[in-house]
N, C-alpha and C positions, 0 to 999 in steps of 0.2 A: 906682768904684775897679776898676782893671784887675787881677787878681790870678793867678798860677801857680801849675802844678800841684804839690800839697802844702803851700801855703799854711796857714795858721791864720786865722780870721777872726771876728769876731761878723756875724751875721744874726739878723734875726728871723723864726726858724725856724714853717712851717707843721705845723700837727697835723691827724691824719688826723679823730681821735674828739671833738676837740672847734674852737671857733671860733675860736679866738684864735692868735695872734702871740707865738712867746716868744725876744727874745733871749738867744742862746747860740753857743758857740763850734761853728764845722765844720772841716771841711778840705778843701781846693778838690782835685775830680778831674779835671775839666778842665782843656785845658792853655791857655796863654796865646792863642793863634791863635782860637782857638775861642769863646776869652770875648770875644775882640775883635771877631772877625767876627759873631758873635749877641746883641753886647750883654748877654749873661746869663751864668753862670756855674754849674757842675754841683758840687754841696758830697754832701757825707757827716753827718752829726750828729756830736758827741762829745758826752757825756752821762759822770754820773761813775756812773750804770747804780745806783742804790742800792736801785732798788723792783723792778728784773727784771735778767735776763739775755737775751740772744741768742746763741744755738750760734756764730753767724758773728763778736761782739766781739775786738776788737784790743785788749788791752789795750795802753795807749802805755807807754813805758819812757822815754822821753828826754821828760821835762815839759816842762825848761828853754828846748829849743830852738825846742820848741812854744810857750812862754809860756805851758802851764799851771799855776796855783796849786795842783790838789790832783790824785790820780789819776784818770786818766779811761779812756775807751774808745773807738775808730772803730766807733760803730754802722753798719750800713747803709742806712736809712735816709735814703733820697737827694730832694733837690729840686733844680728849678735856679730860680736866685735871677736878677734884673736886675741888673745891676753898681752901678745907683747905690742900692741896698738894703744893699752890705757896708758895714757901719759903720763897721768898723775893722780894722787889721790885726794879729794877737796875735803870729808867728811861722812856724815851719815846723817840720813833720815832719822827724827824724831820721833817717840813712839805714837805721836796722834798723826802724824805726817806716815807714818808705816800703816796705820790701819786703816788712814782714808785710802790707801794706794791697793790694800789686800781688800776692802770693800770693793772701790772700782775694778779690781780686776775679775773679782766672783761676777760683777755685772757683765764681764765681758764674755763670759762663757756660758751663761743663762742662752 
């Protein structure tokens, strides 16, 4: 599945600490060009963050538009995925939900 930047999607997301595969929702940073020319695609995690926090969390605000069921957050947490790995498509980011995500990310490269 070819997908745009800010998308909603399931993947089965890799873990650092342990071996397994878990699907779960992300949100695509890459932009469309990108995931087409390399076949793969650059995600963020969302997680509803219940056992930790991270300083850098987006808390989302706009669920709806995202297609999420309950509160979540743009952890940072990044992999990049093979395009026919996205399972499905949930939604997209909100336009305040996109520019707290383009804010945090300019923080990360300071």
């Amino acid at each position: 599945m070819i997908c745009k930047r800010y998308d909603t999607v399931v993947v089965p997301f890799p873990f650092a600490d342990i071996p397994i595969l878990k699907r779960r929702p992300v949100v695509v940073l890459s932009g469309r060009s990108f995931n087409v020319t390399n076949q793969a695609t650059v995600v963020a995690m969302i997680t509803t963050a219940k056992a930790s926090s991270w300083p850098s969390d987006i808390l989302l605000g706009d669920l709806q538009t995202a297609n999420l069921p309950v509160a979540c957050v743009v952890r940072w947490r990044l992999t990049t995925v093979p395009n026919d790995l996205i399972l499905r498509h949930l939604g997209a980011l909100g336009p305040l939900d996109r520019l707290a995500c383009e804010r945090e990310f300019a923080n990360m490269l300071i």
